[in-house]
N, CA, C and O atoms as CSV, one atom per row, in Angstrom:
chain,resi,resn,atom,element,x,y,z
A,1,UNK,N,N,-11.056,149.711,141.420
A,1,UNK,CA,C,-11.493,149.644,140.050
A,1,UNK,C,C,-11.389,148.192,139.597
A,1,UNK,O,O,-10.603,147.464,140.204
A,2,UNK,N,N,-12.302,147.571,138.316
A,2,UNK,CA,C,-12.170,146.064,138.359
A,2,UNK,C,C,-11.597,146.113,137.388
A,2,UNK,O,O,-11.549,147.190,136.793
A,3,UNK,N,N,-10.884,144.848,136.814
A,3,UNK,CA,C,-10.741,144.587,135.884
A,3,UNK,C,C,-11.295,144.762,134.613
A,3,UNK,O,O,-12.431,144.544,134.191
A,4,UNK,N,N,-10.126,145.264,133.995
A,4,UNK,CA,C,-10.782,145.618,131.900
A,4,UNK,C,C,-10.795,144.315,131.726
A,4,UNK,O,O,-10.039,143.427,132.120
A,5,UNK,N,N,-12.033,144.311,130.898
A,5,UNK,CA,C,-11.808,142.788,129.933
A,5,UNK,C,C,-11.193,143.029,128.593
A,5,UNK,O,O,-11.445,144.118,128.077
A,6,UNK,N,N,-10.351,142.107,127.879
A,6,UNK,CA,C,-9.504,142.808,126.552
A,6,UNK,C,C,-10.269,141.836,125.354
A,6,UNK,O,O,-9.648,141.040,124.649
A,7,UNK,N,N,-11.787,142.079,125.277
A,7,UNK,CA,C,-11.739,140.710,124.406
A,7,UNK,C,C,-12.674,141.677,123.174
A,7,UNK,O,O,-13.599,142.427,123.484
A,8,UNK,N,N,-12.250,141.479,121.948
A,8,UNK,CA,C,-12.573,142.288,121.001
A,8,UNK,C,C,-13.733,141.810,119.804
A,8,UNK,O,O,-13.929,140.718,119.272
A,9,UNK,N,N,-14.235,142.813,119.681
A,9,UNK,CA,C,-15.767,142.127,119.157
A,9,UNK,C,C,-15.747,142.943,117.923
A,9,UNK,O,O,-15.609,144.163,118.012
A,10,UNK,N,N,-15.869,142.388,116.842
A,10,UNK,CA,C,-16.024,143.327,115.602
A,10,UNK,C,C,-17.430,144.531,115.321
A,10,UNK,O,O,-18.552,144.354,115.795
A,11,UNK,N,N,-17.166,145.334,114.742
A,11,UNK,CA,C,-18.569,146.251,114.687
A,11,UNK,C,C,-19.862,145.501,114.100
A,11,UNK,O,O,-20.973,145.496,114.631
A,12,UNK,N,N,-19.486,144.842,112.851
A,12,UNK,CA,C,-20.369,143.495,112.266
A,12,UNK,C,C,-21.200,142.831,113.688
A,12,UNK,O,O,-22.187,143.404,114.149
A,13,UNK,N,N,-20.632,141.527,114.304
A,13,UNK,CA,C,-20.905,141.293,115.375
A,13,UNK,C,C,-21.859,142.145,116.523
A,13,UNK,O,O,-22.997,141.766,116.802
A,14,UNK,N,N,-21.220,143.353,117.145
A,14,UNK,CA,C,-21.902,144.274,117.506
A,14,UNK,C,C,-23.412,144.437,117.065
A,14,UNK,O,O,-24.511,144.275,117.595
A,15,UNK,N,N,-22.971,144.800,115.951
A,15,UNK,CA,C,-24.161,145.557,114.729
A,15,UNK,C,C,-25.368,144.319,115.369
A,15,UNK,O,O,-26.375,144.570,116.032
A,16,UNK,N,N,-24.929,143.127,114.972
A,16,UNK,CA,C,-26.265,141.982,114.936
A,16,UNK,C,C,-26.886,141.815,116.821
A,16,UNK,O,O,-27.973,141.464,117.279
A,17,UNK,N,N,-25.695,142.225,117.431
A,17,UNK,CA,C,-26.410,141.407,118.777
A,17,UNK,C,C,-27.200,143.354,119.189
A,17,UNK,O,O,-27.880,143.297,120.214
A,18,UNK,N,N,-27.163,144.635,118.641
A,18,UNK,CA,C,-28.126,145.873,118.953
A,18,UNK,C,C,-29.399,144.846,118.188
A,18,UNK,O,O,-30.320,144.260,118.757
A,19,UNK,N,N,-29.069,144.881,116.742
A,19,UNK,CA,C,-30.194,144.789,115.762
A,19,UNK,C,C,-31.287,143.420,116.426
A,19,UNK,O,O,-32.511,143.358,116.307
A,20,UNK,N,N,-30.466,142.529,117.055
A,20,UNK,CA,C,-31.333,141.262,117.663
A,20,UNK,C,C,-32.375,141.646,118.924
A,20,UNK,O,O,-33.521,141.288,119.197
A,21,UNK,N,N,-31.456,142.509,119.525
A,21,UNK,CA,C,-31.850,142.627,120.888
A,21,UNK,C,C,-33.351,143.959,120.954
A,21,UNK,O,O,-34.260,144.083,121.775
A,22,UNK,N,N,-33.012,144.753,119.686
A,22,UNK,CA,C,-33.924,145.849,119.618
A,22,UNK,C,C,-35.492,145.444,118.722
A,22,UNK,O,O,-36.379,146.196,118.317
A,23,UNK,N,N,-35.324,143.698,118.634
A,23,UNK,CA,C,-36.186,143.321,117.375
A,23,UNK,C,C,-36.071,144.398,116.152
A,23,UNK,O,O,-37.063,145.067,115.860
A,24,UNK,N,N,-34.938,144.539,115.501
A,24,UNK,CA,C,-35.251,145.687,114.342
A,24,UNK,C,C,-34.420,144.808,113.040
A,24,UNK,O,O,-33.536,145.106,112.237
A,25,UNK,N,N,-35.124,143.744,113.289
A,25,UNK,CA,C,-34.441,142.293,112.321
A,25,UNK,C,C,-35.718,142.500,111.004
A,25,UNK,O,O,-35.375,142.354,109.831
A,26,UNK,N,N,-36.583,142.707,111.217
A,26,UNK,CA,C,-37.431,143.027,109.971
A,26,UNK,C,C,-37.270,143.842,109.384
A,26,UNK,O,O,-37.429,143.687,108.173
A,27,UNK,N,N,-36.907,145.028,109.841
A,27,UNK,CA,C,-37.089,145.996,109.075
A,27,UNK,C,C,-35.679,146.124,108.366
A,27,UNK,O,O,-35.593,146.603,107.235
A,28,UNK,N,N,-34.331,145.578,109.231
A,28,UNK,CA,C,-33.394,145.537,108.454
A,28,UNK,C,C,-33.549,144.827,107.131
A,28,UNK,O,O,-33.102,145.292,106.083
A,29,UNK,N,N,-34.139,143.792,107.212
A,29,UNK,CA,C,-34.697,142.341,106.348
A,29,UNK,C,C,-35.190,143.363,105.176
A,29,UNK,O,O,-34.993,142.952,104.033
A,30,UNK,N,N,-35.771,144.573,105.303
A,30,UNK,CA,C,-36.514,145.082,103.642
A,30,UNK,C,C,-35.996,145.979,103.608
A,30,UNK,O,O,-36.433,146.617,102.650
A,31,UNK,N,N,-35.039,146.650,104.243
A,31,UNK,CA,C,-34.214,147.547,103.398
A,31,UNK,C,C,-33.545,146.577,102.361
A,31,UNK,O,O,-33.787,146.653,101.156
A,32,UNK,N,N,-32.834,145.819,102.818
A,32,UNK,CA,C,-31.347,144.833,102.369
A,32,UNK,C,C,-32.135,144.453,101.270
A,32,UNK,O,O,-31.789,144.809,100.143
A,33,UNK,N,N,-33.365,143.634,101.480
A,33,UNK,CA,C,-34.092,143.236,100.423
A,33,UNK,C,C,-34.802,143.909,99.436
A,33,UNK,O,O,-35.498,143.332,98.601
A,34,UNK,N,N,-34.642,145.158,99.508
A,34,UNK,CA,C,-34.814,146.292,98.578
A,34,UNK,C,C,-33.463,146.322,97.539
A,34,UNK,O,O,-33.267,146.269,96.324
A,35,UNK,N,N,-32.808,146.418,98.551
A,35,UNK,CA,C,-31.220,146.793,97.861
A,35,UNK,C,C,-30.842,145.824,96.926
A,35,UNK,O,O,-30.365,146.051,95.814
A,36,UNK,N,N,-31.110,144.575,97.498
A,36,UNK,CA,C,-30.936,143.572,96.576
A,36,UNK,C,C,-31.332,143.243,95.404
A,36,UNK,O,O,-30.697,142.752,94.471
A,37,UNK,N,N,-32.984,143.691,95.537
A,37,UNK,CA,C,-33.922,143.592,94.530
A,37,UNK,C,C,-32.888,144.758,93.002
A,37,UNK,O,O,-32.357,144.331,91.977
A,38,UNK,N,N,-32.968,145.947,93.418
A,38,UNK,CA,C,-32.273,146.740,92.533
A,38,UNK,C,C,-30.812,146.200,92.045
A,38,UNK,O,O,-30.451,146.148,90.869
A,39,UNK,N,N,-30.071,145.822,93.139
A,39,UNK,CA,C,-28.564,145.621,92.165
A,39,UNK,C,C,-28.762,143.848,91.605
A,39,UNK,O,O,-27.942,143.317,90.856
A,40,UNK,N,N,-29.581,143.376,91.962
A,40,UNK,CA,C,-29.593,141.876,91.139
A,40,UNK,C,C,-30.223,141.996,90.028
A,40,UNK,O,O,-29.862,141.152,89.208
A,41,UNK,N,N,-31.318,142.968,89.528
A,41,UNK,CA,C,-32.397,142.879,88.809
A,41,UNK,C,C,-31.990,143.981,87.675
A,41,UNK,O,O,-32.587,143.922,86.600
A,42,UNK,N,N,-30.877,145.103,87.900
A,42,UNK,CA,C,-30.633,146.237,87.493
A,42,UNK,C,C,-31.200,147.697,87.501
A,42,UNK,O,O,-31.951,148.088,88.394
A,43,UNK,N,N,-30.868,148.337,86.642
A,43,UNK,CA,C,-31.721,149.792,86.917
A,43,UNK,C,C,-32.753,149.847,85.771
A,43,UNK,O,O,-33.634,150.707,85.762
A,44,UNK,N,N,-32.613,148.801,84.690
A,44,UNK,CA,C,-33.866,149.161,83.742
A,44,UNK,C,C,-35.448,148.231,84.954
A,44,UNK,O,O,-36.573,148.687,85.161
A,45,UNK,N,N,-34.918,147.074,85.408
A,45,UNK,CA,C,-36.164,147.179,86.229
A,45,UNK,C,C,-36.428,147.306,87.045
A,45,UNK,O,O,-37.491,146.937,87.544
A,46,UNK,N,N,-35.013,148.263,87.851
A,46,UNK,CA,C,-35.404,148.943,89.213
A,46,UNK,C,C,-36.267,150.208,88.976
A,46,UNK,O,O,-36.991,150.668,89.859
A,47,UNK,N,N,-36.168,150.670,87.915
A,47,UNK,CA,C,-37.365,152.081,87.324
A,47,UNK,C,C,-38.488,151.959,86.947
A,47,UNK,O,O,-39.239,152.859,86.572
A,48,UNK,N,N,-38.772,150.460,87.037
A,48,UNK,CA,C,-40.154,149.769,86.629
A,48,UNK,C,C,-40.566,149.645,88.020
A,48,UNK,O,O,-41.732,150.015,88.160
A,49,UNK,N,N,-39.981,149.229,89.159
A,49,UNK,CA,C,-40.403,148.561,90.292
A,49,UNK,C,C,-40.960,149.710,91.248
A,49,UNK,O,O,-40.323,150.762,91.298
A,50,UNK,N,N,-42.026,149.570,91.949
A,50,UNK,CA,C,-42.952,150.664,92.679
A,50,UNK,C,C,-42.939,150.305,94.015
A,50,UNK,O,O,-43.551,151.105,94.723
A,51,UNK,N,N,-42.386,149.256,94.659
A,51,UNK,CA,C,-42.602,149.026,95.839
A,51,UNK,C,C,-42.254,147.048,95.651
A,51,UNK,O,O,-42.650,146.161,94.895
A,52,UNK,N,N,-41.050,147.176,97.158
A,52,UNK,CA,C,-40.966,145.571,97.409
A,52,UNK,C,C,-40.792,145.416,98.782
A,52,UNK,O,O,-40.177,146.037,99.648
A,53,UNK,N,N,-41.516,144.393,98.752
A,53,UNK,CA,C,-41.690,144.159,100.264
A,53,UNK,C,C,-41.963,142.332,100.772
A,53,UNK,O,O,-42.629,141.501,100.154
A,54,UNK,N,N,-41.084,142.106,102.261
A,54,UNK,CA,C,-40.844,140.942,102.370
A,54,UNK,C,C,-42.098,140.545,103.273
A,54,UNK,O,O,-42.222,141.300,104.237
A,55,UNK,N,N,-43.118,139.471,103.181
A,55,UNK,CA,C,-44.195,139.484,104.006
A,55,UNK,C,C,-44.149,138.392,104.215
A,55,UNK,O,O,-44.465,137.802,103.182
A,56,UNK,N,N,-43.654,136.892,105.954
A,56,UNK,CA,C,-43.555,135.877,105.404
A,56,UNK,C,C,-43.490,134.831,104.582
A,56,UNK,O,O,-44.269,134.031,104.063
A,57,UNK,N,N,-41.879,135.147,104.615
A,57,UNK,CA,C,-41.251,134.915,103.286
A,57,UNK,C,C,-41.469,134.706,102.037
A,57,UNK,O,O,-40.787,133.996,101.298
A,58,UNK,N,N,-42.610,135.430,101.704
A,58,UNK,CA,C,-43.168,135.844,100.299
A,58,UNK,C,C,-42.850,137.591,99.569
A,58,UNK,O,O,-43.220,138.642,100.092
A,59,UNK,N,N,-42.249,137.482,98.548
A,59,UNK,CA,C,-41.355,138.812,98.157
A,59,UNK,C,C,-42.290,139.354,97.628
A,59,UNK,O,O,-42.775,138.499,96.886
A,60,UNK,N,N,-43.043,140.568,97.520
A,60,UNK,CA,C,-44.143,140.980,97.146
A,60,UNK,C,C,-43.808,141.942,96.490
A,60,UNK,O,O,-43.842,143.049,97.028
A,61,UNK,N,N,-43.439,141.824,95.304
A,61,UNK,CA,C,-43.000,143.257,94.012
A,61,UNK,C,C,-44.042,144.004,93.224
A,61,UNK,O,O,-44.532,143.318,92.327
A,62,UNK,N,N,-44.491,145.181,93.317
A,62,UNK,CA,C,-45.050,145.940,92.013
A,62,UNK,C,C,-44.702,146.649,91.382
A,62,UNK,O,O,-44.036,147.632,91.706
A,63,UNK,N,N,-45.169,146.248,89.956
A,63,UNK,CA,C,-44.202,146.538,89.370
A,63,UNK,C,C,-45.247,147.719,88.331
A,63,UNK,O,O,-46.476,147.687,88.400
A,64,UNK,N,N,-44.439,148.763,87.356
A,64,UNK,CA,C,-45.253,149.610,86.858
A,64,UNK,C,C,-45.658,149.140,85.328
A,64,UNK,O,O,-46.186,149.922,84.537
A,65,UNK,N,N,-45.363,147.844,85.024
A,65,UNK,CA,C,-45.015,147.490,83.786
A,65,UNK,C,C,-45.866,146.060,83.553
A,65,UNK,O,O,-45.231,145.107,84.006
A,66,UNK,N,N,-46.931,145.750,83.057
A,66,UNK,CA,C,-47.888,144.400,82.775
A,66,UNK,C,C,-46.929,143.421,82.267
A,66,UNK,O,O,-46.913,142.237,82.601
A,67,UNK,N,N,-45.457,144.452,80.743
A,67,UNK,CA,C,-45.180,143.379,79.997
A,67,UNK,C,C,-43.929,142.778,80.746
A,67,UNK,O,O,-43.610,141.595,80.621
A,68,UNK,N,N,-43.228,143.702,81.552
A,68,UNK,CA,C,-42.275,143.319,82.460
A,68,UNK,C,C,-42.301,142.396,83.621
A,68,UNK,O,O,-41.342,141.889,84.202
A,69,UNK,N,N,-43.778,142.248,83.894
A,69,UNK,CA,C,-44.117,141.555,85.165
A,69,UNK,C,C,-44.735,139.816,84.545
A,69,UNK,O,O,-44.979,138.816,85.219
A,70,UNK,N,N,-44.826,140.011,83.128
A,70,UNK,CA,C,-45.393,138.620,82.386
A,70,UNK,C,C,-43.672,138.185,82.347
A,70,UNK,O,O,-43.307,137.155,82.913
A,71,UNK,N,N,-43.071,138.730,81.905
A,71,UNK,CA,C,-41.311,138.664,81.463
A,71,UNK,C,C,-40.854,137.796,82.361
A,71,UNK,O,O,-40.611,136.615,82.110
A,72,UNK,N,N,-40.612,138.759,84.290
A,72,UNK,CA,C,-39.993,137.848,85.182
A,72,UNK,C,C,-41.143,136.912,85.564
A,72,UNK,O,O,-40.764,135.884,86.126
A,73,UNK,N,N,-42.065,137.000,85.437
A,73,UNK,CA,C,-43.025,135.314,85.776
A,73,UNK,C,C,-42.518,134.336,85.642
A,73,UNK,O,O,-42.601,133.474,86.517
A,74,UNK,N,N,-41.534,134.062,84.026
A,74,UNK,CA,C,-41.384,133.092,83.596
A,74,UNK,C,C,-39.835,132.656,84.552
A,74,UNK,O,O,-39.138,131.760,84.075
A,75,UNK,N,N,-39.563,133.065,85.348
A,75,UNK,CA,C,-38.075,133.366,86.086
A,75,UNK,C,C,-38.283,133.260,87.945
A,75,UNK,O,O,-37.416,133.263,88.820
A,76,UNK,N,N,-39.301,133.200,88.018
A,76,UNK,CA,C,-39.402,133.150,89.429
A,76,UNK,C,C,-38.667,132.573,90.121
A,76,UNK,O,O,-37.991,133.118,90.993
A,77,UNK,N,N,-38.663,131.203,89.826
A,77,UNK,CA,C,-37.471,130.372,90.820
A,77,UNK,C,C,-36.081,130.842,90.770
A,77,UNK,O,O,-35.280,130.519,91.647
A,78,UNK,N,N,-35.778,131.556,89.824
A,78,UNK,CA,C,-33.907,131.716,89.599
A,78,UNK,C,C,-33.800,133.146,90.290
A,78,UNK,O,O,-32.859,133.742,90.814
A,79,UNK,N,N,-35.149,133.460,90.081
A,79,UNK,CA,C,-35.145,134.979,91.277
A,79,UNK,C,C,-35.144,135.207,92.343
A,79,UNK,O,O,-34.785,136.231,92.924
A,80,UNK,N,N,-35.847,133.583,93.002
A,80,UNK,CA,C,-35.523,133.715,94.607
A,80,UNK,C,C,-34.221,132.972,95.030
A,80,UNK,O,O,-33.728,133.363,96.088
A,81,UNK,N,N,-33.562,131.924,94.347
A,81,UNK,CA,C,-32.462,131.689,93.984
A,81,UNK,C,C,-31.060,132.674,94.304
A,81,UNK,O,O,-30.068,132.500,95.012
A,82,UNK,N,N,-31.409,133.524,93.619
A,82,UNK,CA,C,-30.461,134.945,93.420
A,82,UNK,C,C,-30.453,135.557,94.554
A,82,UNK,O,O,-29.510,135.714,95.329
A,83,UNK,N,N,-31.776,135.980,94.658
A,83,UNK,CA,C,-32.434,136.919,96.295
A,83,UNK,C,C,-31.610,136.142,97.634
A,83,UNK,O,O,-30.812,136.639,98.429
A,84,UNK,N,N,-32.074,134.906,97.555
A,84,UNK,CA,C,-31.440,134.312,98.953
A,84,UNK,C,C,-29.785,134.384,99.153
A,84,UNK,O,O,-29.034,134.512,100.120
A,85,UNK,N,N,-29.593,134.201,97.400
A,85,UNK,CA,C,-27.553,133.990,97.796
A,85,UNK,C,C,-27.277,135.418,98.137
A,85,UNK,O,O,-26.423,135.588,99.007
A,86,UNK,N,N,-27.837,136.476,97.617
A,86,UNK,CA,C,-28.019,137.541,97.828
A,86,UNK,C,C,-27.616,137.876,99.770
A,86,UNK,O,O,-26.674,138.304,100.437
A,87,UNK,N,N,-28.850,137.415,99.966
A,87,UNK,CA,C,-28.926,138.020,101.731
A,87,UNK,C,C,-28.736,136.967,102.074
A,87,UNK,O,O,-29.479,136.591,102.980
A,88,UNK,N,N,-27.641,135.917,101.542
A,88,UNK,CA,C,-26.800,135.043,102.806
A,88,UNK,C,C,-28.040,134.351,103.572
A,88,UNK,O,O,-27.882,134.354,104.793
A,89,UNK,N,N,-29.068,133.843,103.188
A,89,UNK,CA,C,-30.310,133.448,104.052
A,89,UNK,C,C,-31.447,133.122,103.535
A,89,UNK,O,O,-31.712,133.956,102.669
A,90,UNK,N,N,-32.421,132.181,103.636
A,90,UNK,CA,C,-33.331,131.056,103.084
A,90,UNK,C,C,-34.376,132.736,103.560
A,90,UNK,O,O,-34.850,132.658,104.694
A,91,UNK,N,N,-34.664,133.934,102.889
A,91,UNK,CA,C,-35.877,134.778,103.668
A,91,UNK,C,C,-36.544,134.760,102.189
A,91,UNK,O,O,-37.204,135.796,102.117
A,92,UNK,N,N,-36.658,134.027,100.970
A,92,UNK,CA,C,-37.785,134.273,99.948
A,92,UNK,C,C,-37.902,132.713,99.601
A,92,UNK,O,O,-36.919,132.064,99.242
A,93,UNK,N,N,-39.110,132.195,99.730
A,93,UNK,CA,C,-39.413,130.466,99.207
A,93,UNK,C,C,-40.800,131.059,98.080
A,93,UNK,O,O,-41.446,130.149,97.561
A,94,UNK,N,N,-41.200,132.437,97.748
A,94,UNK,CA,C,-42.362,132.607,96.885
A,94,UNK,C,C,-42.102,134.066,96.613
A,94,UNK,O,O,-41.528,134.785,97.430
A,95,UNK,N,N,-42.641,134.582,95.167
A,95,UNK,CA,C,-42.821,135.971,94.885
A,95,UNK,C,C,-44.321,135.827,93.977
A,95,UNK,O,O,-45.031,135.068,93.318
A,96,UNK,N,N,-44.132,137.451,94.622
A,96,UNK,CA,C,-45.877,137.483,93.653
A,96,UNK,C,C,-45.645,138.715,93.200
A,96,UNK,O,O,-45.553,139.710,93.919
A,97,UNK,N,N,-45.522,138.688,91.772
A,97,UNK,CA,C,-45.361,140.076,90.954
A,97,UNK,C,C,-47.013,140.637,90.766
A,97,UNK,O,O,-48.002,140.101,90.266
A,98,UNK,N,N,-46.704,142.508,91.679
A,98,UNK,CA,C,-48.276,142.819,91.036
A,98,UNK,C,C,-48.057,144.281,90.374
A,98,UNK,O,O,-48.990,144.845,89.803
């Protein structure tokens, strides 16, 4: 029998070298970036929001609301700002509210 190796790898760690190796790095990328979208933005305009989605590195939100979507226009930059400190990672440089 060979030798055990004793060297300990956290589940975190783990987690990234399945998720790397299975390419399932995108799709993790828009859940998280879903999630984010709702707890940064809240629940009055997570009940407005119809769909978000990350499409080289452009955040693509629709939203159900004309006056809500004129509102964050004026906010864009502090939104991808937020988004990135958010997911620990440079994945939004543009959003396009539709």
């Amino acid at each position: 029998m060979g030798k055990r190796e004793n060297t300990y790898h956290s589940l975190k760690d783990l987690m990234k070298v399945v998720i790397k190796e299975n390419n399932l790095t995108k799709g993790i990328q828009q859940m998280d970036i879903r999630e984010a979208w709702s707890r940064l933005m809240g629940n009055g305009v997570a009940s407005y929001t119809e769909s978000v989605k990350l499409e080289n590195k452009t955040l693509i939100v629709k939203l159900k609301s004309s006056v809500l979507r004129e509102e964050l226009s004026y906010g864009k930059e502090k939104i991808i700002q937020m988004i990135n400190e958010e997911m620990d990672d440079e994945l939004v440089n543009k959003i396009m509210l539709i």
